[in-house]
N, C-alpha and C positions, 0 to 999 in steps of 0.2 A: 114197353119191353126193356128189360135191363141189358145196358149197352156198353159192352168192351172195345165197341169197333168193329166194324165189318168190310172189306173188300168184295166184292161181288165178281166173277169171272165168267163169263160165256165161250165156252169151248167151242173154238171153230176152227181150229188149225189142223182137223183132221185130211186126207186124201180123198174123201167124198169116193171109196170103191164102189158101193154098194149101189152108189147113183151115179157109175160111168165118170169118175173121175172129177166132176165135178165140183165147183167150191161150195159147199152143202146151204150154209148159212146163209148164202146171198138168193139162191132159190125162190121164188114167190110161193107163196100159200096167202090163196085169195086177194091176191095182187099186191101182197106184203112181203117184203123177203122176210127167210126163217127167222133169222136172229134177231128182226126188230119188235116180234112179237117174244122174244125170248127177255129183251130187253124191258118190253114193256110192265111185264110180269116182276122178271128181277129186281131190277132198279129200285122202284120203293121198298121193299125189303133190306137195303145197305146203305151205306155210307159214302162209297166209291165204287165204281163199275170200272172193269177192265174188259175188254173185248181178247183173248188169244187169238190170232191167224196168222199166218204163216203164208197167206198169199192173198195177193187185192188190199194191200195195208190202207191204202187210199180210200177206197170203197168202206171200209169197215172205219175209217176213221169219220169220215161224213154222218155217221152216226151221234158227235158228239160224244166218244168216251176213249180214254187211250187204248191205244193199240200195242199188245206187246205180246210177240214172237217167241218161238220155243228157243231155250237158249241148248238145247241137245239137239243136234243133227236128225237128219232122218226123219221126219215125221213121227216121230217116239210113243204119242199117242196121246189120253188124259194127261198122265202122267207130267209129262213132259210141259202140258199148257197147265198143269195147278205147281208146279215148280218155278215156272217163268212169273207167275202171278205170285206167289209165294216170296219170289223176288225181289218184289218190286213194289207190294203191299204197301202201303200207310197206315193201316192198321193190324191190329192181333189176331185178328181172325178173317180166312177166306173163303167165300161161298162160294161152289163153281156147282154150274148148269149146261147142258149138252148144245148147241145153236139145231138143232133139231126136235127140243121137246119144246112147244110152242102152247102146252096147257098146263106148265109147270107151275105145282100149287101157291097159289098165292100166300101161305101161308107158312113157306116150305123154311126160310129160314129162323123163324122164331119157333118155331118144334126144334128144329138140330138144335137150334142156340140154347132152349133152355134143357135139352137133355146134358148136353155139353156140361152145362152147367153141373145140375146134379149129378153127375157122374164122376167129373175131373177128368173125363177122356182125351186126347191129342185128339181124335175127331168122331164126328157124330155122320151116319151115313143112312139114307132114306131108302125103308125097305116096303117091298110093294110087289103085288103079282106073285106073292110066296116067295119074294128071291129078292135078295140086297140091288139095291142100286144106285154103284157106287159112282156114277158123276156126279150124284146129287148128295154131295157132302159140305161139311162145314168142317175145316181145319185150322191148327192152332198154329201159328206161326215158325213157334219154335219146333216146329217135325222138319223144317227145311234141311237142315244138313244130314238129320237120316234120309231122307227123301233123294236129296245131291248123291250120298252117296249109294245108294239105290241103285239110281240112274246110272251113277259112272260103274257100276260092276255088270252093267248090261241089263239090270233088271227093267220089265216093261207093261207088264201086268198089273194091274191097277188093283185086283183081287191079293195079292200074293205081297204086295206093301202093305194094304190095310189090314192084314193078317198080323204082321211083327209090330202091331202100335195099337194100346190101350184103345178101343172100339167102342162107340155106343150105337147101334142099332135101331133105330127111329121108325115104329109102322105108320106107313101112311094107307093102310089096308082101306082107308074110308073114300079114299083118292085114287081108285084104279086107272081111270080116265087119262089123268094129271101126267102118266108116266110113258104115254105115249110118243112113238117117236116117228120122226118121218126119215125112211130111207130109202124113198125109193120114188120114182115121179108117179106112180100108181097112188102110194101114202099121199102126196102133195094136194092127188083129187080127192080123196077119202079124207083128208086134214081138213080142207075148204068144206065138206060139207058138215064137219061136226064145228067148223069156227061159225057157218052162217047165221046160226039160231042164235049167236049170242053178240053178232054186230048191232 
């Protein structure tokens, strides 16, 4: 793959509503927490892996990959964890992944990357299920200070930024599976039984 550099991010500094407050990422699916099977997927795909969380720094750092925190208040959302990664990158481009989609394609950043490519886009973003889905993007380093100030005018919608920046739209139509997510400890049993078949 032709290679500018890549940062890899696992979004996990969300507030876990959906599954009762909890910290989502650290959750087991089949005796694995979320985000280690996020990781395992990610990881060879980049160059540098960053973990975002906002709570358990410690737990999430036993992982072997730095840990680095939303620098906006509030639990802000995506946003706010490809901003703090954005930040702090070492290289020109950063991949971010949800710490609940746990069948995320293995093949997911070299598609963004070479759309990216051919396009000249600020970011490439993986669409699936008939509908964009934007955790699963590849961004170019320099959107950070549109992005910064984004954030500082209150914006929070992750749809509603990638709208004001040069866009490439990437089908993973072949990958419905892949974009699955787990939110809920119901998903956790149902995630365990579509992991089983492929342990």
């Amino acid at each position: 793959m032709h290679h500018d550099g890549i940062t890899g991010v696992v979004l996990a500094g969300g507030l876990g509503r959906r599954m009762g407050g909890v910290d989502k990422g650290l959750q087991e699916l089949d005796g694995r927490p979320l985000v280690s099977w996020v990781i395992e997927r990610l990881a060879p795909q980049v160059d540098e892996m960053l973990l975002n969380a906002n709570r358990n720094a410690e737990r999430y750092a036993a992982f072997g990959h730095a840990v680095v925190a939303d620098r906006i208040d509030g639990f802000a959302g995506p946003l706010a964890g490809l901003h703090a990664a954005l930040s702090v990158a070492r290289h020109p481009l950063v991949a971010t992944a949800p710490c609940d989609s746990p069948f995320l394609p293995t093949d997911l950043v070299a598609r963004l990357h070479a759309a990216l490519d051919d396009s000249g886009a600020e970011l490439a973003v993986a669409r699936s299920l008939g509908r964009v889905q934007p955790v699963f993007c590849l961004c170019r380093r320099t959107a950070l200070p549109a992005l910064s100030a984004h954030l500082a005018a209150g914006g929070r919608r992750i749809e509603r930024w990638f709208c004001s920046l040069p866009l490439v739209e990437v089908s993973f139509e072949d990958q419905p599976a892949a974009f699955a997510n787990i939110n809920s400890v119901e998903d956790l049993v149902g995630g365990a039984r579509m992991a089983a078949p492929a342990r």
